[in-house]
VMD Tcl script that draws the C-alpha trace (Angstrom):
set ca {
  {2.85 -16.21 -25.88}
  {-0.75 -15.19 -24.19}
  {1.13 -13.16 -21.67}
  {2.85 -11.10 -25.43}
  {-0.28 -10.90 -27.14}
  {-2.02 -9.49 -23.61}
  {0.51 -6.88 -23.83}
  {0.74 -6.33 -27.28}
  {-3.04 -5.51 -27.46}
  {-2.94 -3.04 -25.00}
  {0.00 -0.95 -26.59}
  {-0.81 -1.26 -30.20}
  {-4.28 -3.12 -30.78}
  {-5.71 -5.79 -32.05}
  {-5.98 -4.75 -36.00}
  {-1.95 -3.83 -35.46}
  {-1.09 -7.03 -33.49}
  {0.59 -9.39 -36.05}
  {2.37 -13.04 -35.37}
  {5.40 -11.53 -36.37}
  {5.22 -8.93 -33.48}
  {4.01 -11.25 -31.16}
  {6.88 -13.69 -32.16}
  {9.09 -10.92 -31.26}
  {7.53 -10.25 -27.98}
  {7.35 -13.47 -26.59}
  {11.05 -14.00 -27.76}
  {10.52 -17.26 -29.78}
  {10.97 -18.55 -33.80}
  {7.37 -17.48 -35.58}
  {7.40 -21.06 -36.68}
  {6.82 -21.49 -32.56}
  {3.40 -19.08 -32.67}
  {2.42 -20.82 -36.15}
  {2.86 -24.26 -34.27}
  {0.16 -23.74 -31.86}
  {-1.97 -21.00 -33.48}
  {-2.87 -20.75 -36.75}
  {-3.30 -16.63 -37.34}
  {-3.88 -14.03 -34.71}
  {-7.55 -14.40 -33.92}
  {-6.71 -18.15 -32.82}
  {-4.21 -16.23 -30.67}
  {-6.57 -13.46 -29.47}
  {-9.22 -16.14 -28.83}
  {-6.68 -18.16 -26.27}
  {-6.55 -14.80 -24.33}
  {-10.19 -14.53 -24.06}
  {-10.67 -18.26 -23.04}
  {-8.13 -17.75 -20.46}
  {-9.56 -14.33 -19.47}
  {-13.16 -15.97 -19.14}
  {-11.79 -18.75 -17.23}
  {-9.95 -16.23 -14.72}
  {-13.25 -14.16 -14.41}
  {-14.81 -17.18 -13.59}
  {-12.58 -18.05 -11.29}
  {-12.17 -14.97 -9.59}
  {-15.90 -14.85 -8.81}
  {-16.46 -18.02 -7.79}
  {-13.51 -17.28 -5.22}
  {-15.52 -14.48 -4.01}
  {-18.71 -16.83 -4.01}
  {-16.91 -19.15 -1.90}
  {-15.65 -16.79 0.47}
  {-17.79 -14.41 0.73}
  {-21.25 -14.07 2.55}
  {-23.65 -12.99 0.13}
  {-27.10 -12.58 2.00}
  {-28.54 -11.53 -1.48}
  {-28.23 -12.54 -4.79}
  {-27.57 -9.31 -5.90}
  {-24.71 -9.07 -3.66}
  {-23.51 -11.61 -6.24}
  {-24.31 -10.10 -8.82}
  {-22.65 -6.94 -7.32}
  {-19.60 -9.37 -7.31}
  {-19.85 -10.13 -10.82}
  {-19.57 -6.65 -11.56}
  {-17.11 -5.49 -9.31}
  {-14.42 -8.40 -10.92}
  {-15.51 -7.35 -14.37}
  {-14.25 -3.91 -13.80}
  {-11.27 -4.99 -11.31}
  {-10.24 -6.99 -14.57}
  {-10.30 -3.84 -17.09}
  {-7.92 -2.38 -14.13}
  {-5.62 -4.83 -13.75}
  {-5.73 -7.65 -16.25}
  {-3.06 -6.90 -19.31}
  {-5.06 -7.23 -22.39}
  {-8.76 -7.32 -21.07}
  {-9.50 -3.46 -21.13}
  {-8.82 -3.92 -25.10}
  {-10.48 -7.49 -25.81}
  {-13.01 -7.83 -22.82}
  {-14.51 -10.99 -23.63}
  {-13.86 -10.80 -26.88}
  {-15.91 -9.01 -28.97}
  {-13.74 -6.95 -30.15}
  {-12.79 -9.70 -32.39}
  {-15.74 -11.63 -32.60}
  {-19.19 -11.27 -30.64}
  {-19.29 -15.44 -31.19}
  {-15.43 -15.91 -30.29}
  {-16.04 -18.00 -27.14}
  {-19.07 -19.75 -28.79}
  {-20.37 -19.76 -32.35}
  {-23.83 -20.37 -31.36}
  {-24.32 -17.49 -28.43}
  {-22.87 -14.16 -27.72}
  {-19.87 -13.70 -25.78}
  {-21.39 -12.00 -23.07}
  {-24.07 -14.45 -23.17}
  {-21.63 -17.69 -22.87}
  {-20.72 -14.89 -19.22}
  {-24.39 -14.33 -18.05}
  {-25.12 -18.35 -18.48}
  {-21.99 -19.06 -15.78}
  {-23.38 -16.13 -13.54}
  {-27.01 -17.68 -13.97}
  {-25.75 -21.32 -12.76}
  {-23.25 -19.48 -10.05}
  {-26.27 -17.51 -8.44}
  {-28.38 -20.64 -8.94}
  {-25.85 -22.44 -6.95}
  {-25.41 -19.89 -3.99}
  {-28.83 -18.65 -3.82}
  {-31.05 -21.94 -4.64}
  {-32.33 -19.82 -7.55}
  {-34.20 -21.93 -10.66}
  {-31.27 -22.01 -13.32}
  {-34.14 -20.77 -15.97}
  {-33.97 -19.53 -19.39}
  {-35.62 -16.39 -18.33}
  {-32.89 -16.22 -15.81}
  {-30.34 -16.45 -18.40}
  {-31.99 -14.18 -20.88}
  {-32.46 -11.56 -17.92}
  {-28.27 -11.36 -17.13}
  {-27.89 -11.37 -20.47}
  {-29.46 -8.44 -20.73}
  {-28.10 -6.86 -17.56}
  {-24.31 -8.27 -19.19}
  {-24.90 -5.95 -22.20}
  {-26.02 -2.81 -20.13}
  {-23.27 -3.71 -17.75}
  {-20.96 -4.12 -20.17}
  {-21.03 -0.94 -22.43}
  {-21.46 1.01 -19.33}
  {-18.43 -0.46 -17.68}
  {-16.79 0.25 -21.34}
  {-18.03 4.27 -21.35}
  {-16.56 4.59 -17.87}
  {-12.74 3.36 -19.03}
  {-13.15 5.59 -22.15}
  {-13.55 8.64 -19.77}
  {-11.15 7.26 -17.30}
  {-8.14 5.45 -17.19}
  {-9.49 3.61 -13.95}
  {-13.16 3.35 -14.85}
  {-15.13 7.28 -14.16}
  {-16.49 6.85 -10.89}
  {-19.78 8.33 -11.68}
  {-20.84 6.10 -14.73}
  {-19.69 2.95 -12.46}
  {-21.91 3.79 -9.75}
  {-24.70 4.53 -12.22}
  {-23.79 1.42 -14.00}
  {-24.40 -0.76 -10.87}
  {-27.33 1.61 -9.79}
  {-29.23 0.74 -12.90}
  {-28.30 -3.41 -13.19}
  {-29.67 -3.88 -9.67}
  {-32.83 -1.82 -9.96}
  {-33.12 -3.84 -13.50}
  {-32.59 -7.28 -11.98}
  {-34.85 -6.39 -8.63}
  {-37.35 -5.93 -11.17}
  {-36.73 -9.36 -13.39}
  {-35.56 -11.90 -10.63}
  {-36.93 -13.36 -8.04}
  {-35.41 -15.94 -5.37}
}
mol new
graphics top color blue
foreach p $ca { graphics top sphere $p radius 0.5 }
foreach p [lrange $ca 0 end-1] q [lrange $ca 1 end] { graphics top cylinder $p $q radius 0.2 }
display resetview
């Protein structure tokens, strides 16, 4: 059913998604979609769990395996799987993490992007024997946003991302985060 509503978003969005289409979709009984979800933002929200959890994934994978000399080479990471994802994840382009539903849809305390910049903050504390710090936190968080709506202009000129705002869009996190963090 995730895998219907990914696609389902992307062709018609999420205001025109209904259970009913996504019943069709995923070829089972709507009584099937109402079993496990409730209405479509309990849907939408599975997506983004499962698309956070993949991000995550993904980057630690590239944490693992790769050899980062600098933290910003991580952080580089971070970015380059946020935008791979808009490329080539069904759904993500349209929901990101989220917020297009709900700014609080992976937690109802924080901000979806900062629920992202708190796993980057103990990732690059974990790599780069960086303090895990609030200022830390609050200093991707900040980069996350910037990141984020730049990453968002770029596929709104594009349909793979406009070259020129992605490069400016990295250019500008790292000379923000050189500034900010220290390891």
């Amino acid at each position: 059913m995730l895998d219907a509503c990914a696609e389902l978003v992307d062709e018609v969005g999420y205001e025109a998604l209904t259970t009913t289409l996504l019943a069709e979709r995923a070829s089972v009984a709507i009584g099937s979609v109402y079993q496990f979800f409730p209405d479509k933002r309990a849907i939408v929200q599975a997506l983004t769990v499962r698309n956070m959890e993949a991000y995550l994934e993904r980057l630690a994978g590239r944490f693992t395996a790769g050899e980062f000399p600098y933290w910003w080479d991580g952080v580089d990471a971070a970015v380059d799987e946020y935008i791979e994802m808009h490329r080539t994840v069904p759904g993500f382009r349209t929901l990101h993490f989220g917020d297009v539903v709900d700014v609080h849809l992976l937690d109802p305390e924080r901000d979806n992007n900062g629920v992202i910049a708190d796993q980057l903050a103990l990732a690059l504390a974990g790599k780069f024997a960086m303090a895990d710090t609030a200022t830390l936190r609050f200093t991707l968080e900040v980069a996350f946003q910037a990141a984020d709506a730049l990453i968002k202009m770029a596929f709104r000129r594009h349909p793979d991302g406009d070259p020129a705002v992605l490069d400016e869009a990295r250019a500008l996190i790292r000379q923000y985060l050189e500034r900010h963090v220290t390891a």
